[in-house]
C-alpha positions in Angstrom: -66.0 51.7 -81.6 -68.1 49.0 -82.2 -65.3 46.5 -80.7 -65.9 48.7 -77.5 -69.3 48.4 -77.4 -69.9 44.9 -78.0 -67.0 44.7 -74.6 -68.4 46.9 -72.7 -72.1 47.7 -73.7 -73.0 50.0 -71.5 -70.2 52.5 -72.8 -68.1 52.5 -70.1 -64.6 53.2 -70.0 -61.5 52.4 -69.0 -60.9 55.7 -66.4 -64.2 54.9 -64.9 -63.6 50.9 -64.5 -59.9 52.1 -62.8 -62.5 54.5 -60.5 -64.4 51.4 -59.6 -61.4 49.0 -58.8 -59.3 51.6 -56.9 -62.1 52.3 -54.5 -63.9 49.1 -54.4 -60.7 47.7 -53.7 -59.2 49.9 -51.1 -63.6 49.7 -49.3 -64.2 46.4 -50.1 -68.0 47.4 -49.9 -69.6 51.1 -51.5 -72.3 53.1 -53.4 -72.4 54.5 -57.1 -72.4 57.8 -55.2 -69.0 56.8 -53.2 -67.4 55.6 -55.8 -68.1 59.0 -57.7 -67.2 61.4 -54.9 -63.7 59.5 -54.6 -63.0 58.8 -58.3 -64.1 61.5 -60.2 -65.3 64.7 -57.5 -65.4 66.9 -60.8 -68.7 65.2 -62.0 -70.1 66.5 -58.3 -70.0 70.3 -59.5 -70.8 69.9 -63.2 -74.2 68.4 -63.0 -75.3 71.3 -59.7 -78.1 72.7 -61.5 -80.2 69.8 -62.1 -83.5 70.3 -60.6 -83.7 67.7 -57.9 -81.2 65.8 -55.3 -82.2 62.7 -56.9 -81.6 63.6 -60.4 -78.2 65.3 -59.6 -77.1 62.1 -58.4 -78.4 60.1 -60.9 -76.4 62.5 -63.5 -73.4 62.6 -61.2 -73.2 58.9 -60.8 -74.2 57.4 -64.9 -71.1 56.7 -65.8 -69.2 54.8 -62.9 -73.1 53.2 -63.0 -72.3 52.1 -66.3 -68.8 50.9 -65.7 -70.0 49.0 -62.8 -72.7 47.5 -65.3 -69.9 46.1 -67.7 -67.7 45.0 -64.9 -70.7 42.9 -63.7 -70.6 41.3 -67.0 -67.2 40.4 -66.9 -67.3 38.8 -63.5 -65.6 41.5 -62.0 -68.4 43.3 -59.5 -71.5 42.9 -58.0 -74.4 43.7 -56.5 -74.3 43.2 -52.7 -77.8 44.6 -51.4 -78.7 47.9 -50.8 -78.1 50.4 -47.6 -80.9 51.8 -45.3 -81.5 54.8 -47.8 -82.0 52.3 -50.5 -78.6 52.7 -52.4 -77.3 49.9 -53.8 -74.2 48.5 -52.5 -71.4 47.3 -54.7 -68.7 44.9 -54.5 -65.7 43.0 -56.0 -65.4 39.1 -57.0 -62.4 37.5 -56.0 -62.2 38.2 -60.0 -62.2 41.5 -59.5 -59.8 42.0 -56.6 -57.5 40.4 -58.4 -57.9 43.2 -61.1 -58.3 45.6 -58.1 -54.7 44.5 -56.6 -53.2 45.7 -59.8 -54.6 48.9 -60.0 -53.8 49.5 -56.1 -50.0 47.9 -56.9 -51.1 46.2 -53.7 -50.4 41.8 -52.9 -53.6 40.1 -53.4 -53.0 38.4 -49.8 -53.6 42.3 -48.7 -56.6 42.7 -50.8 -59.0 41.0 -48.1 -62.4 39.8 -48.5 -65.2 40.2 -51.1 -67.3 41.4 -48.5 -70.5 39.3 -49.6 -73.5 40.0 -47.6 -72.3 43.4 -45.9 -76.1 44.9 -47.1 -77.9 42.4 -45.6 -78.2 44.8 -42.5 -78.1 47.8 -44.1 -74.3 48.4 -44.2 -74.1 51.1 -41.7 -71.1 50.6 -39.8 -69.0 49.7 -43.8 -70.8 53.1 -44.7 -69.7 55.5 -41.7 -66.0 53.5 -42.5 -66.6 55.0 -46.3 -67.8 58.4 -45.0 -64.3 58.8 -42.3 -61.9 57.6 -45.9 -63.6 60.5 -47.9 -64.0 63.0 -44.9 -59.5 62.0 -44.2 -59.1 62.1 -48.2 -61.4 65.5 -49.0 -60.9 64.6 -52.8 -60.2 67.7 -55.5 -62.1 68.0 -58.6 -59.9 68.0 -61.7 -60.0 72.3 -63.1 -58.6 70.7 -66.3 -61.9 68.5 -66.6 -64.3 71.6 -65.6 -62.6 74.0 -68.6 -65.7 74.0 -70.6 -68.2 74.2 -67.6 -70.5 77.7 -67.1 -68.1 79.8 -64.5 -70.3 78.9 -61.5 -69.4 75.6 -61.4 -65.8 76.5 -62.0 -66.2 79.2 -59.2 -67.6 76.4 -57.0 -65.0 73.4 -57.8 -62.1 76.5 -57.7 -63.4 77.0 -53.8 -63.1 73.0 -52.9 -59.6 73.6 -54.6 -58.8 76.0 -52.5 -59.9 74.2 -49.3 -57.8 72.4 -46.9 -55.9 69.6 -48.3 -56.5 66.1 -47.3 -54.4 63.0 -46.3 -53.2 60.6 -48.9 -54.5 59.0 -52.0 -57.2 56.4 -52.0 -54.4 53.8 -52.6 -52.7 54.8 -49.0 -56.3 53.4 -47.2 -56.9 50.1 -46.4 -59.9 48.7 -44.8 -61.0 45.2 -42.0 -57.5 45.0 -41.6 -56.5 41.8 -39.0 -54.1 42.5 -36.2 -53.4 39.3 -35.0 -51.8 39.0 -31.5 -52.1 35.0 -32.0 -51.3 33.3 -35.6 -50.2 35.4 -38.8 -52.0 37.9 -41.1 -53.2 35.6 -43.2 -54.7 32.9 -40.6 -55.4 35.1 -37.6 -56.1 33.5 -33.9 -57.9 34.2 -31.4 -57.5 37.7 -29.1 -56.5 39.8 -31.8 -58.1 42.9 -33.1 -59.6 44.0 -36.7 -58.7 48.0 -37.8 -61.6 49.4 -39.8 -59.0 51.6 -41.5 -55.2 51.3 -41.5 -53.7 54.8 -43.3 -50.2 55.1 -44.5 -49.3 58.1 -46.1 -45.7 59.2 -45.1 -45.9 61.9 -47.7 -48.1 64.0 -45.7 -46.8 63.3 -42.3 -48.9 60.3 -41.5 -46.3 57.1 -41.7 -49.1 54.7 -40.0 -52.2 55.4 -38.3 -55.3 52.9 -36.9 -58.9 54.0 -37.2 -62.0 52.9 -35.6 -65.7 54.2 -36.1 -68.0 53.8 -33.7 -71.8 54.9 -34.8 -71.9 55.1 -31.2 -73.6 51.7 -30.3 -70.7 50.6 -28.6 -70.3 51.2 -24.5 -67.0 52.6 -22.9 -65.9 49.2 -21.8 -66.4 47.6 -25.2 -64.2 50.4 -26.7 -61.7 49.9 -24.1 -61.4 46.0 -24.7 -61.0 46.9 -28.3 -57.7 48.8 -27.5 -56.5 46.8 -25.0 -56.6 44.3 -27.9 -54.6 46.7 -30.0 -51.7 47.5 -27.4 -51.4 43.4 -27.3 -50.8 43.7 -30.8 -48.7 46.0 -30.5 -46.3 44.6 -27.9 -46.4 41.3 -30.4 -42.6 40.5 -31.3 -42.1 38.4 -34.5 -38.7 37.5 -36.3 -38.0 39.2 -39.3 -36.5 38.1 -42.6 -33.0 39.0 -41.0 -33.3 36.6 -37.8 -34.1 39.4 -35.6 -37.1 39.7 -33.3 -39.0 43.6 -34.3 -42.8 44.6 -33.5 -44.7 42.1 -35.5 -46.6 45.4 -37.3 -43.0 46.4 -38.3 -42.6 43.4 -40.5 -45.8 44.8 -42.4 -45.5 49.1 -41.9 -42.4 50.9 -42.5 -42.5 53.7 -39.5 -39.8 55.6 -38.7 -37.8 54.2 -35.5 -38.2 56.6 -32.5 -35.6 58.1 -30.1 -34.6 55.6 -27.3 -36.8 55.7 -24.3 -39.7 57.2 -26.5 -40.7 55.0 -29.0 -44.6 55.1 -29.2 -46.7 52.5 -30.6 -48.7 53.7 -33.6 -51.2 56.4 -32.7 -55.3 55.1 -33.0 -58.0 57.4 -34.0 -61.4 57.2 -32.8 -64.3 58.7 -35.0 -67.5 58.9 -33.6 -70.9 58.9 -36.0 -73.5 60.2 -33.9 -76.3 57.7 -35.3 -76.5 55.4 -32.3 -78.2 56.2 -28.6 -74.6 56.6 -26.9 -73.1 60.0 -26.6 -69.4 60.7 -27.1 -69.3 63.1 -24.5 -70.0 60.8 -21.9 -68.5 58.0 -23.1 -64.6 59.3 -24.4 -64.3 60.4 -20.4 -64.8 57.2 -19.3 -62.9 55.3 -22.3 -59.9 58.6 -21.0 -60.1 56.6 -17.3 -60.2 52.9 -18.6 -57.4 52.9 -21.4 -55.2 55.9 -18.8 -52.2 53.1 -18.6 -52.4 52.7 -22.2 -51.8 56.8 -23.3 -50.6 58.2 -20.5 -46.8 59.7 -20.8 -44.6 60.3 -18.2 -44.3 64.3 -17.6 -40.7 65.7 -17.7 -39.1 68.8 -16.1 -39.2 71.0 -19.2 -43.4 70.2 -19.2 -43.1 67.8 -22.3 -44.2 63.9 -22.1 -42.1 60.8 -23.3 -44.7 58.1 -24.7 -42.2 55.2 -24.8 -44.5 51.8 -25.1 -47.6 54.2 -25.4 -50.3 54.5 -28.0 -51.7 58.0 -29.1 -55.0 57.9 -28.6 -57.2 60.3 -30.3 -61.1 61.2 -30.6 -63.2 62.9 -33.2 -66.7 63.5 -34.3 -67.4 62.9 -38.0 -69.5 65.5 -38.9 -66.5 68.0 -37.9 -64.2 65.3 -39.5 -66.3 66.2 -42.9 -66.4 70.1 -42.2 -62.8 70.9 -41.0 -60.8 68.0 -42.1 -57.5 66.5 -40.8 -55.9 70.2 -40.9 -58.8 71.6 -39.1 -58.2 71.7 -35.1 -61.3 69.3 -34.1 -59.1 66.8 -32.9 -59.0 65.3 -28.8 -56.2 63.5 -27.8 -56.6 61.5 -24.8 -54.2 63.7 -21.7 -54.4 67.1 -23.6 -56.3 69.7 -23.2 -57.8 71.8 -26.1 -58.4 70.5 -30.0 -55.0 70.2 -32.2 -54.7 69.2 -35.9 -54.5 65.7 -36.8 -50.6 65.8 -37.2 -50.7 68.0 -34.1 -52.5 65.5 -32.0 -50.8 61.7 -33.2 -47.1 64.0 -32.9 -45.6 65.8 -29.6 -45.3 69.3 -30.4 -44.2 70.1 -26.5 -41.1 67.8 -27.1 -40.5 69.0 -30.6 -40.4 72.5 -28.9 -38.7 71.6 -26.4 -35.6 70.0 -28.6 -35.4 73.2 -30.4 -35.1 75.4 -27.5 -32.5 72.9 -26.4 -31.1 72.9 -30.0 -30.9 76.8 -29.8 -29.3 76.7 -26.5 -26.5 74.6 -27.8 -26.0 77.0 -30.8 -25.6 79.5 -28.1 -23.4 78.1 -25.7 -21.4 77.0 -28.0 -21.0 79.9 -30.3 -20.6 81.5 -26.5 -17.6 79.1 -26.1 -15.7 79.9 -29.5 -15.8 83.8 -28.8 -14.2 82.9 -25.5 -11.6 80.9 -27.1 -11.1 83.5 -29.8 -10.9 86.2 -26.7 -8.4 84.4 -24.7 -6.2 83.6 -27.9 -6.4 87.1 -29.0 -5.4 88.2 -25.6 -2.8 85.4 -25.6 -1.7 86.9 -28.9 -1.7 90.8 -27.2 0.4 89.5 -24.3 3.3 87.2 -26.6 2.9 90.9 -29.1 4.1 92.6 -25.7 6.5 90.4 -24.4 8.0 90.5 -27.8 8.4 94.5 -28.2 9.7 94.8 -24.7 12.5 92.4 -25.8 13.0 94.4 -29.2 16.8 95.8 -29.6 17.3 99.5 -28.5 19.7 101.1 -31.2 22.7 102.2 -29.0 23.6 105.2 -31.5 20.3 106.9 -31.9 18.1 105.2 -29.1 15.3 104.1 -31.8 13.9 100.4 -31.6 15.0 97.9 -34.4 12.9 97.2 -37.1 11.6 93.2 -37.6 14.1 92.8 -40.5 17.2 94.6 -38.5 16.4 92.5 -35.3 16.2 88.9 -37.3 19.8 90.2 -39.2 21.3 90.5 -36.4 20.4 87.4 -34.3 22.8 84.5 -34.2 22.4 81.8 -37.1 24.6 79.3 -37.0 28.5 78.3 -36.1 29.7 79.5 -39.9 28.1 82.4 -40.5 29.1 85.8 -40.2 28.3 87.9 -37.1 26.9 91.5 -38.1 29.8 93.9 -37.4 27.3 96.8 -35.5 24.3 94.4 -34.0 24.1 97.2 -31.1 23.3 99.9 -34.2 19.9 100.4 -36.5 20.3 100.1 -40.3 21.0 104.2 -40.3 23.5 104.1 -37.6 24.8 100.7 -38.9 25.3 102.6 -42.5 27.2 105.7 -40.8 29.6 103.7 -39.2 30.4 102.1 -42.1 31.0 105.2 -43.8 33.3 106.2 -41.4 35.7 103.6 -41.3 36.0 103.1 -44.8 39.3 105.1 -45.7 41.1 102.7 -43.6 40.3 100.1 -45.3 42.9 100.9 -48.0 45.7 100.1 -45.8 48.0 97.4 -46.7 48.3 95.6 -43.8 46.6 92.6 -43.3 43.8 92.8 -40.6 43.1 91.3 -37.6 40.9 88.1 -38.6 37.1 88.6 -37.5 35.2 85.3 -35.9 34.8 82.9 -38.8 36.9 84.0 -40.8 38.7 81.4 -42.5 42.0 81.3 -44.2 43.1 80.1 -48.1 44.5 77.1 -46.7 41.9 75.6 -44.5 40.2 72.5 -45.5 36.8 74.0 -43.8 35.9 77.1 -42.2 37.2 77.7 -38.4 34.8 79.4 -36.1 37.3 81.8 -34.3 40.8 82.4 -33.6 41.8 80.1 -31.2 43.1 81.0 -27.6 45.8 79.9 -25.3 44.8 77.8 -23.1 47.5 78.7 -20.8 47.5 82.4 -21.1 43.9 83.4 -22.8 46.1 85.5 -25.3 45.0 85.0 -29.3 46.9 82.6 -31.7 49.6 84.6 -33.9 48.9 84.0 -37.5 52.2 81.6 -37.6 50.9 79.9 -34.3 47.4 79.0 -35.6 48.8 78.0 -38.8 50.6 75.5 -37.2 48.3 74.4 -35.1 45.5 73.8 -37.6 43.8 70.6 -38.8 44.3 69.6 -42.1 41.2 67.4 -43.2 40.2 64.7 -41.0 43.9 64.4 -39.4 45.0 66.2 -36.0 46.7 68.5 -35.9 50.9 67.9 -36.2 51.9 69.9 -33.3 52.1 68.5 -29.7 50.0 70.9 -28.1 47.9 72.7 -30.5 46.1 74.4 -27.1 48.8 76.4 -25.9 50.2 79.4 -28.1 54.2 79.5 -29.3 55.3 81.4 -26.2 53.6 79.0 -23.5 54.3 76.0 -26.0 58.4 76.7 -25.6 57.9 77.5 -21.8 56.1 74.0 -21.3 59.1 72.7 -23.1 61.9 74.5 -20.8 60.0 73.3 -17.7 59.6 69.7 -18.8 63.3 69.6 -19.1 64.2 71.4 -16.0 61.8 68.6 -14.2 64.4 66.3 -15.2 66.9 68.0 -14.3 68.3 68.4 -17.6 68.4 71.6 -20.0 69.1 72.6 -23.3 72.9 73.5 -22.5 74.2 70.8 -20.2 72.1 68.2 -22.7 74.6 69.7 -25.5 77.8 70.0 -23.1 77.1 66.3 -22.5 76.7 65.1 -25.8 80.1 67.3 -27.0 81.9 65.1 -24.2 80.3 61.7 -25.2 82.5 62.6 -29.1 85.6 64.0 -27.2 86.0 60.5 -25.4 87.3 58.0 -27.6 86.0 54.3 -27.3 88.1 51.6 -25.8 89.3 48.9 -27.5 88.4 45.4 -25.0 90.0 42.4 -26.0 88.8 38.8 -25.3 85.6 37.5 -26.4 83.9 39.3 -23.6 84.6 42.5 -25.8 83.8 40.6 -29.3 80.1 39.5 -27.8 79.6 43.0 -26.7 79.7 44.3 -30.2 
């Protein structure tokens, strides 16, 4: 303990120091009380029954005080004048941002400036910036830290609990941004524009938004050049690490690419602290009519907007900023009429609407499509279920239709299988039949062969009995014997086509076309034996032999 104190001497510790860097950092420029609403908002409701405002505070605000008094020792903080009130105005070293840009996990090159002789005026405009980061953040007090606390001041914290949430983290703010339409970030030129506030916090819906304060010194026309600055920013093209040419605040923000033909810039919010002689109600009208080419959408048939190359702008008061918050609907966005929510008012509801009507009305038309396919096949189906019943078999006996199995048994397969012997009869009738001829089928004699049968001899089955070609009358058993192939070889007789009676008439009128028959061919051959041969002499008859 005594290591500690001879470190840090005025007791502070290392979750207050963190409180001081965090928010120091992320401001650049605040008071003891700033630093304590943002860092520790618990302290706010524990020390509520001290007698006096200034006393409250004082308790409320000793120990970042004291942290801030042993960071001064160390060269990390200091003392940068005082406000209009008389608060004293703290700020980092380059020492301390250093330190700071740990604690924010931020570069240093992001860190920015010391901010060194911001309270020489009184600070007002770095105040009213500080007031808009706590009014967007609406930090929660810490229940856990409030467990030993009287129940009214649980009761009270438990009702800021309960409030509406804010935006982001202090570490998702940072402040005197440069957006340079000429040079880079770090080295800015000329023309370009400097955010008071740049917020990212994706978590809550806000991927990138610009803020400006105005403590309402500033004239329509000088608000107006301030954007116009901004939208030349914006149009800024740069190449990226990959080669390519993006949006030069691209290469810095990660924002979620829009659809093509509407991809808005970056929306800009306007707060307005009423502590200067102009009034917002006169001037935002005006600003509406100056910056109109800069917000204004073009209006599609379904009564939604496309912002492509646009920039949201929107306008609020702080005071309702500090009362409602970002979910309360205080917000004014330059074409619309009526307040909306912060998310509300830098979005498009009307074409988020508008894409889920559409979305629906895909869902319907095509779940509208599918039952008409499913009709038309089912009717498809009804009609091929009719056309195949009106084909079914009648059963010639009894008159009853066939049954699937009977109609599939008796429909032709292929060239060697057997043909049903009743496929005019039902499985009952088919069954009588049978039972009819059955004595008969005792009888010795052979039967007439059915189509396919084949016999003992045949190298492969033969599809039917053949027929004369001459005649149409059946092969005898004898006849297509002969006439059968044996194996790959034709068959041995000369004309396997024609039956035995038509094969010996072809032969009689083959020999009759000659002019010879079977008798006079064996009266002349009898006569050719009965004639003996001459005997020549000479050598004529000797080369004749």
């Amino acid at each position: 303990m005594a290591g500690k104190r001879k470190n840090n001497p005025a007791g502070s510790t290392n979750t207050y120091r963190g409180d001081v860097l965090r928010v120091l950092g992320a401001l650049k420029v605040a008071t003891t009380d700033q630093i304590q609403r943002i860092g520790a908002p618990h302290l706010t409701f524990r020390h509520a029954d001290k007698e006096t405002p200034s006393k409250r505070k004082q308790a409320r605000t000793a120990s970042h005080t004291a942290a801030l008094s042993d960071m001064r020792g160390h060269g990390l903080s200091e003392n940068g004048g005082s406000t209009g009130t008389g608060d004293a105005l703290r700020n980092l070293t380059p020492k301390g941002l250093l330190a700071a840009s740990y604690e924010l996990n931020r570069p240093v090159t992001e860190m920015g400036s010391t901010a060194r002789g911001a309270g020489s005026s009184g600070a007002s405009h770095p105040m009213a910036v500080n007031e808009t980061v706590i009014a967007m953040l609406r930090p929660k007090p810490n229940m856990a830290r409030l467990a030993v606390d009287p129940p009214h001041v649980q009761a009270a914290a438990q009702a800021a609990v309960d409030s509406p949430d804010g935006i982001g983290t202090i570490a998702s703010y940072w402040t005197e941004v440069p957006l340079p339409a000429t040079g880079t970030w770090n080295a800015p030129g000329k023309g370009g524009a400097q955010a008071d506030i740049v917020l990212t916090a994706p978590q809550d819906g806000v991927p990138l938004l610009f803020i400006e304060v105005d403590n309402c010194h500033e004239t329509a026309e000088e608000l107006a050049d301030k954007l116009e600055k901004y939208a030349r920013f914006f149009k800024r093209k740069v190449k990226d690490t990959d080669g390519k040419e993006r949006p030069m605040w691209r290469t810095r923000w990660t924002v979620p690419e829009g659809r093509y033909g509407d991809e808005p810039h970056p929306p800009v919010l306007l707060v307005f602290n009423r502590i200067g002689e102009r009034n917002p109600s006169l001037t935002v009208p005006r600003l509406m009519e100056l910056t109109r080419h800069l917000w204004q959408g073009q209006r599609l048939p379904g009564g939604h907007h496309l912002y492509d190359r646009k920039i949201p702008i929107i306008a609020v008061g702080l005071n309702q900023l500090r009362e409602h918050g970002p979910a309360g609907p205080v917000f004014a966005r330059f074409g619309r009429s009526g307040p909306q929510t912060l998310l509300e008012a830098i979005g498009n509801p009307r074409r988020e609407a508008a894409d889920a009507r559409e979305q629906e009305e895909a869902k319907a038309r095509a779940a509208a499509y599918q039952a008409e396919v499913r009709r038309a096949a089912q009717e498809q189906a009804a009609k091929q279920a009719a056309e195949r019943e009106a084909r079914r078999p009648v059963c010639t006996g009894c008159g009853s239709r066939f049954t699937d199995a009977r109609w599939e048994a008796v429909q032709p397969t292929n060239w060697g299988a057997a043909k049903d012997s009743h496929p005019q009869l039902c499985d009952g009738c088919k069954q009588k039949a049978g039972a009819a001829v059955s004595p008969a089928a005792d009888t010795p004699e052979r039967q007439k062969p059915v189509r396919g049968e084949a016999g003992p001899d045949d190298f492969w089955e033969e599809p039917q009995r053949p027929v004369c070609t001459e005649c149409g009358a059946a092969f005898t058993d004898e006849r297509w014997k002969a006439t059968k192939r044996v194996g790959w070889s034709p068959s041995l007789a000369k004309r396997p086509s024609l039956c035995g009676d038509c094969d010996r008439r072809f032969e009689s009128d083959l020999d009759l076309a000659w002019g010879v028959g079977h008798r006079q061919e064996e009266r002349d051959q009898e006569q050719e034996t009965a004639v003996p041969e001459q005997k020549t002499t000479g050598w004529l008859s000797r080369l004749r032999r």
